[in-house]
C-alpha positions in Angstrom: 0.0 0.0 0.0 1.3 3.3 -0.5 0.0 7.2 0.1 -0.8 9.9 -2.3 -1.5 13.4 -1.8 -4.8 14.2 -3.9 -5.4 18.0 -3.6 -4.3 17.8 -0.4 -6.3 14.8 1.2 -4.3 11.3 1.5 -5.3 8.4 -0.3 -4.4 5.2 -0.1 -3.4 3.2 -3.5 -2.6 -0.4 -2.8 -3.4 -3.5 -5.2 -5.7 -6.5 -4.3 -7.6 -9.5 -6.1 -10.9 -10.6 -6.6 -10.5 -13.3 -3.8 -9.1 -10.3 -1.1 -11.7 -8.0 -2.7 -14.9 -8.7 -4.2 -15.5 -5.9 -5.5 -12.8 -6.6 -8.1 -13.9 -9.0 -9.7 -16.8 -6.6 -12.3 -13.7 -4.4 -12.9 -10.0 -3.8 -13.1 -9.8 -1.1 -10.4 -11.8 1.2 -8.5 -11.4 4.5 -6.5 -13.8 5.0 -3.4 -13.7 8.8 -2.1 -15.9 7.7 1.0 -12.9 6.2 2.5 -9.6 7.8 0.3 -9.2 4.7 -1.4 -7.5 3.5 -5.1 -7.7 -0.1 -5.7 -6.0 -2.0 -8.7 -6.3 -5.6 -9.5 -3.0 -7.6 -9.0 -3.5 -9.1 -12.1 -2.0 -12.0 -10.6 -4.4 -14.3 -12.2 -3.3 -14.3 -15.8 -5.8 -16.7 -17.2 -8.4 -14.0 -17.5 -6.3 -11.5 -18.5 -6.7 -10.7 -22.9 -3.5 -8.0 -22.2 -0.1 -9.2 -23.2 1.9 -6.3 -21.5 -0.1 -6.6 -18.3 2.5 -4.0 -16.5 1.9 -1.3 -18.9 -2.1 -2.0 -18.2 -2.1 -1.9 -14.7 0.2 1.4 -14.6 -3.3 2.6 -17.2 -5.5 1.4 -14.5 -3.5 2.7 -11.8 -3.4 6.6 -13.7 -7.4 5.7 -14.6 -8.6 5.4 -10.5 -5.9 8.4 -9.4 -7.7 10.3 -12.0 -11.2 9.5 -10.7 -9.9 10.4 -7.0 -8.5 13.9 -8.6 -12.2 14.8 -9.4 -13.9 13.8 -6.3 -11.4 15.5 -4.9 -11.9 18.8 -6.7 -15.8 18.6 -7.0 -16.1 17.7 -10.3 -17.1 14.3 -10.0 -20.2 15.3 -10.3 -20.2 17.0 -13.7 -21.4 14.6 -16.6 -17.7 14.8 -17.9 -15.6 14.1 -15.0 -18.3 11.1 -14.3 -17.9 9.5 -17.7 -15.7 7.0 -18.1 -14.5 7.3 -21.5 -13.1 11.3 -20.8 -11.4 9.6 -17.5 -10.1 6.3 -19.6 -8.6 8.9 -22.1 -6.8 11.0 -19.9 -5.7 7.7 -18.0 -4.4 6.6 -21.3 -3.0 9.9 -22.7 -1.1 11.2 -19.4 2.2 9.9 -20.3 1.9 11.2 -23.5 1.0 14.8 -22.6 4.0 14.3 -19.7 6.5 13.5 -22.8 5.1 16.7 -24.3 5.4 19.1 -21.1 8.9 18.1 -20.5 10.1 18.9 -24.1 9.3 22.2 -23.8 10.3 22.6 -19.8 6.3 22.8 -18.8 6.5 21.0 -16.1 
């Protein structure tokens, strides 16, 4: 388990399975702002897994729930585009990306 600083609130990110956590096993992570928590599946259990680069996908996953605690966080969770999923997979998915970007032109 470790602990993030989300706007100035701590959360705690730790990884888990479907068998320690049961709410794991409809979806691949999931960020609960009643209690300051992001959870990732393991992905220990490979047989259900369609990724190949299942390190690469978790660190997605990992970036997708930090994301989600980001707008509870703010108060935008609320807002039909900070709730949707696609907008918060994209951003998950783009993040390194735009980082690469930042840094080339000392943004950061």
């Amino acid at each position: 388990m470790k602990k993030i600083n989300v706007l100035g609130t701590t959360y705690t990110v730790k990884e888990a399975n479907d068998r320690t956590d049961p709410k794991l096993k409809e979806c691949d992570g999931y960020c609960d702002d009643t209690i300051k928590l992001c959870v990732v599946d393991d992905m220990t259990d490979t047989s259900l897994m369609s990724k190949v680069n299942l390190d690469q996908y978790k660190k997605k996953v990992f970036r997708h729930e930090i994301i989600h605690a980001f707008l509870f966080e703010s108060g935008l969770a609320n807002n039909s585009w900070a709730a949707n999923e696609e907008m918060v997979d994209w951003i998950a998915a783009q993040f390194p990306k735009l980082t690469k970007a930042f840094e080339e032109v000392n943004a950061l």
